[in-house]
C-alpha positions in Angstrom: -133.3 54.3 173.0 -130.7 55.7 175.4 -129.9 59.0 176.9 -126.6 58.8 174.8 -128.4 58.0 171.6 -131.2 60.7 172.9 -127.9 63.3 173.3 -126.5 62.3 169.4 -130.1 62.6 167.5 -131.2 65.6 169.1 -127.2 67.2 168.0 -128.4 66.1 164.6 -132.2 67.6 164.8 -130.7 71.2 165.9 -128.0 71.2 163.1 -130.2 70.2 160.6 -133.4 73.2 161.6 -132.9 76.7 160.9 -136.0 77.1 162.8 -137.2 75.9 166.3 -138.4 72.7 166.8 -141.8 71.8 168.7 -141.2 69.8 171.7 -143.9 67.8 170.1 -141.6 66.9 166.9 -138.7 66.1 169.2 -140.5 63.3 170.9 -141.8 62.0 168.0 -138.1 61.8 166.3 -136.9 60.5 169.4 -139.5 58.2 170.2 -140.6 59.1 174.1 -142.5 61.2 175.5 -142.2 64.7 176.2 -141.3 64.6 179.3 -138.2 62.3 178.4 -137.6 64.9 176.1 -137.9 68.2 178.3 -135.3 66.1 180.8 -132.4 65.5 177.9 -132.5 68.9 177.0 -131.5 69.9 180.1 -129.3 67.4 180.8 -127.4 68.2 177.4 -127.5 72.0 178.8 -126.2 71.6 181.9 -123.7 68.3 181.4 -122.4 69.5 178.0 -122.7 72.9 177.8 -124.8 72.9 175.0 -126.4 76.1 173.7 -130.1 75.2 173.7 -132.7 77.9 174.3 -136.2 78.2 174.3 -138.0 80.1 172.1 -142.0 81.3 173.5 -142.5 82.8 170.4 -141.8 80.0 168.0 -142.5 77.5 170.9 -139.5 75.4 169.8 -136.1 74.5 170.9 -132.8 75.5 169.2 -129.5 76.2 169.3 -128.5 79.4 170.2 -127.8 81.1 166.5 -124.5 82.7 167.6 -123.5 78.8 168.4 -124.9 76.7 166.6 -122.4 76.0 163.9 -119.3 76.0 166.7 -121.2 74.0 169.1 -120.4 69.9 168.4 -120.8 67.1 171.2 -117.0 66.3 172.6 -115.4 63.8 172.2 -116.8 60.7 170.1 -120.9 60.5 170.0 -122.6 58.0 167.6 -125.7 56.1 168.1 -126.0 52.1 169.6 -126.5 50.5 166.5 -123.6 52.9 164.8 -121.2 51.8 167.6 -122.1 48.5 167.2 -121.1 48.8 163.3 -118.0 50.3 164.1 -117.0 48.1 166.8 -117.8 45.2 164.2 -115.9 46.9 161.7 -112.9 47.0 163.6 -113.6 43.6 165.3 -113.1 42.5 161.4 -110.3 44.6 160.3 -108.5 42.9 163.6 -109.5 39.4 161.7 -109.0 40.1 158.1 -106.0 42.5 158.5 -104.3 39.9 160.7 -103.5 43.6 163.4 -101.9 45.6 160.7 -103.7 48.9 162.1 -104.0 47.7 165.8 -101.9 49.9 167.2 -102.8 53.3 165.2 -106.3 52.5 166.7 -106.2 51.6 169.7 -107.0 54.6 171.5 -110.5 55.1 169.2 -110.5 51.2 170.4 -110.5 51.9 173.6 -112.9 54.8 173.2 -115.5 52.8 171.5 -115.3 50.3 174.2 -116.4 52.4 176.9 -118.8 54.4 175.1 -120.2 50.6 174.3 -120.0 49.5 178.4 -121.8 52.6 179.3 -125.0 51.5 177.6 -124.6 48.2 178.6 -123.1 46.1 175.7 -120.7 43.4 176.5 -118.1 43.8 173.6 -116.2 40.4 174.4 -119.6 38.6 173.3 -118.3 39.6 169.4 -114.9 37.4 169.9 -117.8 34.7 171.0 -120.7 35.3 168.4 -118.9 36.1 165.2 -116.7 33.8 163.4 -113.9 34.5 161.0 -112.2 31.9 158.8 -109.5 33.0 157.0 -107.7 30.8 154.7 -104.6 31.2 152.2 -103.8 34.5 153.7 -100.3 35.8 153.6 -98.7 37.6 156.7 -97.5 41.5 155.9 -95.6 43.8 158.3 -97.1 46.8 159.6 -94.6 48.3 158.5 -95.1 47.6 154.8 -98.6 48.1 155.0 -98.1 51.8 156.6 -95.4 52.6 153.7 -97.3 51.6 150.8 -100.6 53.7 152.0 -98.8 56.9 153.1 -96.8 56.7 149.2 -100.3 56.1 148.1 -102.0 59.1 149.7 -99.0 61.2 149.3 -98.8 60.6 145.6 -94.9 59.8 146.3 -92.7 57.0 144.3 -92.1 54.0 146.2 -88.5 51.7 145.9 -89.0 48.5 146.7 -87.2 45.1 146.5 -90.2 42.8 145.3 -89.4 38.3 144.9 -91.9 37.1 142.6 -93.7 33.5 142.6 -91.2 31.8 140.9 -88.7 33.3 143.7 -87.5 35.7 141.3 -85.8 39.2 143.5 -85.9 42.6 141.2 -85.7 46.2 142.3 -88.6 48.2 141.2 -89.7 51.8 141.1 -93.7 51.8 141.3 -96.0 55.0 140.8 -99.0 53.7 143.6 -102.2 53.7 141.9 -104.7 51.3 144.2 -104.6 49.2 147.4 -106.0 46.1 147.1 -108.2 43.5 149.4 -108.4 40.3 147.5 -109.1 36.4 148.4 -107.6 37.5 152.3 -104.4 39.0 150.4 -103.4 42.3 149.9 -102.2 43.9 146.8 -100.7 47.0 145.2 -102.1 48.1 141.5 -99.3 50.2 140.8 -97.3 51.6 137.6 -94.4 50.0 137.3 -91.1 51.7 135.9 -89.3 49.1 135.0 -91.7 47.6 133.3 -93.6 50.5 131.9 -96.9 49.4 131.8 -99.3 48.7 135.1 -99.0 45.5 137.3 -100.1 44.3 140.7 -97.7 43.5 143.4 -98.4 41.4 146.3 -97.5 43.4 149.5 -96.4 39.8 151.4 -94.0 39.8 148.5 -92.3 43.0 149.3 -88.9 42.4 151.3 -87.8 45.7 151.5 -89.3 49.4 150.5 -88.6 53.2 150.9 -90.7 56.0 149.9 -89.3 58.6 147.5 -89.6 62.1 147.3 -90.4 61.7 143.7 -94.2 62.3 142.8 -96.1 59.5 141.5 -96.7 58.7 137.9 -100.3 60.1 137.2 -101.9 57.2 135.4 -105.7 58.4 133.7 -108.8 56.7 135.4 -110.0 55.8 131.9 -106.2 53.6 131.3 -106.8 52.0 134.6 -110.4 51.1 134.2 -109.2 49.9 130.4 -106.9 48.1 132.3 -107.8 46.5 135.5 -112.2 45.8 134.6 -111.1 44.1 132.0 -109.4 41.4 133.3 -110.6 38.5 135.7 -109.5 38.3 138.8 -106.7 39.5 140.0 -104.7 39.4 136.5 -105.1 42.6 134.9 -104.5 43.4 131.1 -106.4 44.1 128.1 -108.9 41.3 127.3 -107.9 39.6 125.0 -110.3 36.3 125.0 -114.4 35.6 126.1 -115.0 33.0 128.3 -118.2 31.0 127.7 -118.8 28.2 130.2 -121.6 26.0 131.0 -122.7 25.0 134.2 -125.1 22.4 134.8 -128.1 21.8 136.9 -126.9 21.2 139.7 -125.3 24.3 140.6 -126.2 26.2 138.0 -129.1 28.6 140.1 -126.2 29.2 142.7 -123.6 30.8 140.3 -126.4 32.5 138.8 -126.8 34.6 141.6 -123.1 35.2 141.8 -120.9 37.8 140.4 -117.5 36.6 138.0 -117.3 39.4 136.7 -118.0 43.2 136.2 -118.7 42.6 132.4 -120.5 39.0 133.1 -123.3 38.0 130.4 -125.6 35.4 131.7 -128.5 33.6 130.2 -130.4 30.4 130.7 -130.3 27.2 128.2 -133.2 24.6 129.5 -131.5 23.9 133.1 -128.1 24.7 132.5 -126.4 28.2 133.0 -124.3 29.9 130.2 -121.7 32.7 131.5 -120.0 34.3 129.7 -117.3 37.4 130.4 -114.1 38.8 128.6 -110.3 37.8 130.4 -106.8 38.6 130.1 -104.9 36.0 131.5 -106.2 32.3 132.2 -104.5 31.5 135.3 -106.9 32.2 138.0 -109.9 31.1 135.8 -108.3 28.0 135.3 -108.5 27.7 139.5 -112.2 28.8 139.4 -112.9 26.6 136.8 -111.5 23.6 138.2 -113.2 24.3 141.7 -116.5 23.3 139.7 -115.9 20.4 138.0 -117.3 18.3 137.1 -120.5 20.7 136.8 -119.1 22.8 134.4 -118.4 22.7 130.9 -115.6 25.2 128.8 -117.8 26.1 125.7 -115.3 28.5 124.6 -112.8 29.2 123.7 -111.1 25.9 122.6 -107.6 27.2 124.2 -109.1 27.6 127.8 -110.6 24.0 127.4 -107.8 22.7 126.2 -105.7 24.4 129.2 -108.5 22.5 131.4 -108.2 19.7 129.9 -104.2 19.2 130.6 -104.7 20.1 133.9 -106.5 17.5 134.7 -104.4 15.0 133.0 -101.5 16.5 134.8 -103.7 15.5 138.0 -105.2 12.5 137.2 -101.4 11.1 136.2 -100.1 12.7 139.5 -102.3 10.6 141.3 -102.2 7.4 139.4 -98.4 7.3 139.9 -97.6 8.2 136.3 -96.1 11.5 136.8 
């Protein structure tokens, strides 16, 4: 352990005791001896200005009581190990948000990186150790990104300009509800005023937006869990169907141990796997599906099989030359 890491737990010791602390206690907390201890009390004393006192009585150390609930270390002080997180954290939120928040951060960037250099950890050795593979992601402006969260915090009405998959362009009103990190995409669960009901917007998808001064439509937690945990994936919606499928041997242990959905049932039938979880909308399972074959099996319902089913006849003629 560090001086610096010494400097942040002994902040935490004295604001957590009403009471002084035995210089006994601190070394065991900080894990050195006494000595070590003695010397980074004085050096937080004298280099920070912090208001540490002795007591004979008590034979402890403490804040001063007048100061101790001013008194906080300047400036940023965390731990190795919680710099380290941090500094991986924004190491992926460079990767995964593609530099949407780059430049808002860049000065606790640059703060974290020294702190890091002054104990002696190399920070370009994460662009060397870690590796990020993102696939399928869409690119979204920083612009859009820093609309759609200050509406959302704000509780304001956003105007936006939104082209659909099929290329469609329509101007909507939308009532934020939820930002969204899905499949390396980001979305917006939102209430939409045109349509009067709750959708999800893909921020790539966005071509132009304004926030209003009108507040947000106030949408009950209990509609939105109704709403949203009901479907699969990202299609949201009432269930309306259960899924029941069957996945053999081979893989079946792996998806056992995975996690389809928040209402998944899952039991075992000799070596084979039965899942089984309620759905709004088929389109994305259909993808999931498909990914497995031919090690899984649609038990129900019929319609979802039979959706499978074409789909791979759509395929299998695509390829043959018949379609």
């Amino acid at each position: 352990m560090d001086k610096f890491d010494r400097f942040q737990l002994l902040h935490q010791i004295f604001k957590a005791h009403r009471r002084p602390v035995a210089i006994r206690r601190l070394a065991e907390k900080l894990e050195c001896s006494e000595k070590t201890v003695k010397r980074t009390l004085y050096q937080r004393r004298d280099c920070l200005a912090a208001p540490i006192q002795y007591f004979p009585e008590q034979k402890g150390w403490q804040y001063d009581g007048s100061a101790n609930e001013l008194f906080e270390l300047p400036g940023l002080w965390l731990t190795s190990d919680e710099l380290q997180s941090l500094a991986l954290l924004m190491h992926s939120m460079e990767n995964f948000g593609k530099g949407l928040l780059r430049s808002e951060l860049l000065v606790i960037d640059q703060q974290i990186d020294r702190l890091l250099k002054a104990r002696g950890i190399d920070r370009s050795a994460f662009d060397q150790q870690i590796k990020v593979l993102p696939m399928a992601g869409r690119q979204i402006t920083n612009h859009t990104f820093i609309a759609v969260s200050e509406a959302l915090l704000h509780k304001k009405q956003l105007e936006v300009q939104y082209l659909s998959y099929s290329q469609q362009k329509t101007q909507r009103t939308l009532s934020p509800i939820k930002l969204v990190y899905y499949r390396e995409n980001w979305y917006l669960d939102a209430w939409c005023h045109l349509r009067e009901a709750m959708r999800t917007f893909s921020l790539a998808r966005i071509e132009r937006l304004q926030t209003t001064r009108q507040p947000a439509k106030v949408v009950p937690h209990e509609k939105q869990k109704a709403h949203f945990e009901q479907s699969y994936g990202l299609f949201a919606g009432p269930a309306k169907q259960t899924a029941t499928l069957r996945f053999n041997a081979e893989i079946a242990r792996e998806i056992s141990l995975q996690s389809w959905h928040p209402q998944q049932v899952g039991e075992w039938d000799g070596d084979n796997y039965l899942l089984s979880f309620p759905y709004s909308d088929e389109r994305e399972l259909l993808q999931d599906i498909l990914r497995h074959i031919p090690n899984i099996y649609v038990e129900a319902p019929a319609q979802l099989r039979k959706a499978v089913h074409k789909r791979l006849q759509a395929g299998l003629e695509l390829f043959s030359g018949k379609g």
